[in-house]
C-alpha positions in Angstrom: -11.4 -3.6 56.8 -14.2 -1.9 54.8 -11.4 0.5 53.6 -8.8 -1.7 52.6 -11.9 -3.6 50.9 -12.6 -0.1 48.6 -9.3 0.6 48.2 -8.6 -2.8 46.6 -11.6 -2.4 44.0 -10.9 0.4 43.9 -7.5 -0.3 42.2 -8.8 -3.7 40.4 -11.0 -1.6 38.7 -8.6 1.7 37.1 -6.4 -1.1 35.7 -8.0 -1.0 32.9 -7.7 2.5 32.1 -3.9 2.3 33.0 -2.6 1.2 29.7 -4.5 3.7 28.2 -3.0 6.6 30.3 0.2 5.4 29.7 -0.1 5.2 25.9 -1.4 9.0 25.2 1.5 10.0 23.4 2.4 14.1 23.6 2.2 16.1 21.4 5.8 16.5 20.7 6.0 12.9 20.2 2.8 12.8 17.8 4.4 15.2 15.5 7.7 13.4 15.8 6.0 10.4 15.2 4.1 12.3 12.5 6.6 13.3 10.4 8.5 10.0 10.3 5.6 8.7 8.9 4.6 11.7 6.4 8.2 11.2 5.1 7.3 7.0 4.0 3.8 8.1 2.5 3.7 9.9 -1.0 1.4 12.8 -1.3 -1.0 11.5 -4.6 -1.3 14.5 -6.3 1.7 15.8 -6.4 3.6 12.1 -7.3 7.2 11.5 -5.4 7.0 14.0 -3.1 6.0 12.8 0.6 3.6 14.2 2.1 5.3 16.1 5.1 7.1 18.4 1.8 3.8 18.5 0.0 1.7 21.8 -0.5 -1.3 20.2 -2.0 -4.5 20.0 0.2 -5.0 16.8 -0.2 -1.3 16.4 1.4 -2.7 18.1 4.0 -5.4 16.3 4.9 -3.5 13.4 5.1 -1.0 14.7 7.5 -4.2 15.4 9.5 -5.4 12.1 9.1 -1.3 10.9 10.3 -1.8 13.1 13.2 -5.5 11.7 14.4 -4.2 8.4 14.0 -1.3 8.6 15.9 -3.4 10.8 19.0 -5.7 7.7 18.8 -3.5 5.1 19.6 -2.1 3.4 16.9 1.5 2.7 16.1 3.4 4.0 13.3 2.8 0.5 11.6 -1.0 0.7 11.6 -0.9 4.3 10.5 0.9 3.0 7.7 -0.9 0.0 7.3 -4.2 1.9 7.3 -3.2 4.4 5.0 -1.7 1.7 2.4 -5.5 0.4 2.8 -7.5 3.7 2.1 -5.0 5.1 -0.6 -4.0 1.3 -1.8 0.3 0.3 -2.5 0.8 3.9 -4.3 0.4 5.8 -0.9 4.0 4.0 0.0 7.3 6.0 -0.8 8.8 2.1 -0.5 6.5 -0.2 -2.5 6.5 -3.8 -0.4 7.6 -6.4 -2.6 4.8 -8.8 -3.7 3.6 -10.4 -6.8 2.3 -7.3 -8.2 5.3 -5.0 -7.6 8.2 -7.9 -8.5 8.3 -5.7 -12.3 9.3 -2.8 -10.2 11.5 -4.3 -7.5 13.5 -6.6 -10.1 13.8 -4.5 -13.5 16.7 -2.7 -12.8 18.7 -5.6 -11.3 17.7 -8.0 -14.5 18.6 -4.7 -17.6 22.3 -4.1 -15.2 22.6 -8.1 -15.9 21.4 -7.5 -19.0 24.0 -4.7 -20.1 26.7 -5.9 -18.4 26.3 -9.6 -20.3 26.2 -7.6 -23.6 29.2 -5.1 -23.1 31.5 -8.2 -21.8 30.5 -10.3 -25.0 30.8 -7.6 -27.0 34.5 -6.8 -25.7 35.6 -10.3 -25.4 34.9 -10.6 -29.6 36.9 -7.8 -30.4 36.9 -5.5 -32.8 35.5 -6.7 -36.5 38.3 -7.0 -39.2 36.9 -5.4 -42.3 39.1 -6.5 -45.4 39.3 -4.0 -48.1 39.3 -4.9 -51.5 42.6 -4.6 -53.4 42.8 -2.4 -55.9 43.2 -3.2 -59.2 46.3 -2.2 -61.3 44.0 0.3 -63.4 42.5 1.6 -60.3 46.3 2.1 -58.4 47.8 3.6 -61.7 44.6 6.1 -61.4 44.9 6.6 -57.6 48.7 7.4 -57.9 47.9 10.1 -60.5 45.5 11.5 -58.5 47.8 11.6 -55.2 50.5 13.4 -57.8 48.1 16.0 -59.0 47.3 16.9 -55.1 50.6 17.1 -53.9 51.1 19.6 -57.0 48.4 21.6 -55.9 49.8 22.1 -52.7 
């Protein structure tokens, strides 16, 4: 009885340290895991570049930093989430859209609407008639000379 008695504290008490176990990634998942999310973060030196294609240092300590997360636990999300917080909205290859990035996010869309409002106004006027003066009957007898003396020339 005394057996069964250790063996079931015994179990009761490695429960907690289960989840754990079963969470330690390996290491070919970490730098799996590792480069998806060096591809979403931009290095901050060297801007538009992410930091898995970066040569800078600083790139490199924040694939480091990518790697320690991920061996520590957390989830691609929270490395993400805690980088976004350390570097600030810049760090992110895709900006979120809030309040403070809507300039960014909507530009484009609004100057396309823009343009394309202009060009199809700007077709469905036409083309602007430009009437010419006439020429006076000094002027033609003057113009007609002129035409004469080139075609002489020629």
């Amino acid at each position: 009885m005394r057996v069964i008695f250790i063996l079931v504290i015994t179990m009761f008490a490695s429960l907690p340290v289960l989840p754990a176990l079963a969470q330690t990634p390996s290491e070919a998942e970490i730098e799996l895991r590792a480069k998806e999310v060096g591809r979403a973060l931009r290095c901050v030196v060297c801007q538009n570049q992410p930091i898995e294609e970066s040569d800078a240092s600083l790139a490199q300590d924040m694939r480091k930093l990518v790697r320690a997360r991920i061996r520590k636990g957390d989830s691609n999300e929270e490395v993400m989430a805690f980088m976004q917080n350390r570097y600030g909205d810049f760090v992110l290859l895709k900006p979120p859209v809030q309040a403070n990035t809507y300039l960014l996010w909507f530009t484009p869309a609004a100057l396309l609407g823009f343009f394309l409002i202009w060009y199809v106004v700007r077709v469905r006027r036409g083309s602007a008639k430009i009437d010419a003066p006439t020429l006076s009957a000094d002027e033609l007898k003057r113009f007609t000379a002129l035409a004469n003396d080139q075609e002489k020339n020629q």
